[in-house]
N, C-alpha and C positions, 0 to 999 in steps of 0.2 A: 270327296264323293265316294260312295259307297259303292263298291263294286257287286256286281249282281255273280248271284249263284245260283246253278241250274241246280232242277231237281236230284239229279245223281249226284251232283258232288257234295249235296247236304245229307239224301242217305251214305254217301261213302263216308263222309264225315263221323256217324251217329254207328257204323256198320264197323268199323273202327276202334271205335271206344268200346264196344261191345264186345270185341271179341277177348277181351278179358275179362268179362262179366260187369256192367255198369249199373246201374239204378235210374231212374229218370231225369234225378238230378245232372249227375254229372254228364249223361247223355244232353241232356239239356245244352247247360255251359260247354263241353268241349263244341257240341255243333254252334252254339252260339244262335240259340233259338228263341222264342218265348214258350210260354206254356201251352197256347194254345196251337201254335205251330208244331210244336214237337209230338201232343199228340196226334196230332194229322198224320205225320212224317211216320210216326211210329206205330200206327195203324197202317199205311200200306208196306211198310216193310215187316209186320208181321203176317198181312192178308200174300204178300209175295213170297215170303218165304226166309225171305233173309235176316230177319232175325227170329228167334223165341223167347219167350220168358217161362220162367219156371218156376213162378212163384214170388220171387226176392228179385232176382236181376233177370236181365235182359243178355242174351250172348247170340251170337254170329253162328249162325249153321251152315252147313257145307256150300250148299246154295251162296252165303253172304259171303263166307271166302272167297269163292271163286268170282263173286260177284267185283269184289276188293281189289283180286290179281288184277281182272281184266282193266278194272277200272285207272289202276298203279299204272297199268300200259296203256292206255289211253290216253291219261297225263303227259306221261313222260313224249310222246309222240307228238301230242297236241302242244305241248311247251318249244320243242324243238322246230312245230311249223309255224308256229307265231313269232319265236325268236326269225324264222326268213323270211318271213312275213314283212315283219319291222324292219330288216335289213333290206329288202326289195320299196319295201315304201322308201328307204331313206334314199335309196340311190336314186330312186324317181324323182326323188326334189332336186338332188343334186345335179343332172342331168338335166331339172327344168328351170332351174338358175342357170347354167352354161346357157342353154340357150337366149334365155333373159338378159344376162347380159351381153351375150352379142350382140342382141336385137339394139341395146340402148346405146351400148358404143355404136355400132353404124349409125344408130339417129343422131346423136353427138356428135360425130364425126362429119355429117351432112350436115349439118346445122352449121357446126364451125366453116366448112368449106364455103355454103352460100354466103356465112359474113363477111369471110375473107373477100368475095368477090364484090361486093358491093363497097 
């Protein structure tokens, strides 16, 4: 299954490549876009600022640096609250299996006991 990508992380993707001068092509393939997607993409990040072209390529302006940094920080923060994210889901199964099986052993255990007496 194909994992979705927000808007940001496909200009940071494209904002990227650019910053050492790309062509549409390879902006293209490094985002991993089509043609008709990428102009989209590369329309609002030249109407926002974050990139120019000059003719020949496409490069990253101050604006798109900084847009890059904050974005790198983002990631890096957003990766580390999904990694406790996952780690909190997992303890919650773990903790609702202990419960689970208590439940099932006392039922079995009531079970056995009534057989026993009869």
């Amino acid at each position: 299954m194909a994992k979705y990508r927000r808007r940001f992380d496909i200009i940071a993707d494209m904002v990227r490549v650019a910053s050492s001068g790309a062509k549409k092509t390879k902006i293209m393939y490094f985002a991993n876009l089509s043609y008709l997607l990428l102009n989209r993409y590369l329309d609002d990040a030249l109407h926002t600022g974050l990139l120019r072209f000059n003719g020949e390529k496409y490069t990253t302006t101050r604006k798109g640096g900084a847009f890059l940094e904050r974005y790198n920080d983002f990631q890096s923060r957003y990766s580390r609250v999904n990694a406790d994210l996952e780690e909190l889901k997992s303890e919650a199964e773990t903790l609702e299996r202990m419960c689970r099986s208590r439940r099932l052993n006392n039922r079995n255990a009531k079970k056995s006991r009534s057989t026993a007496l009869v």
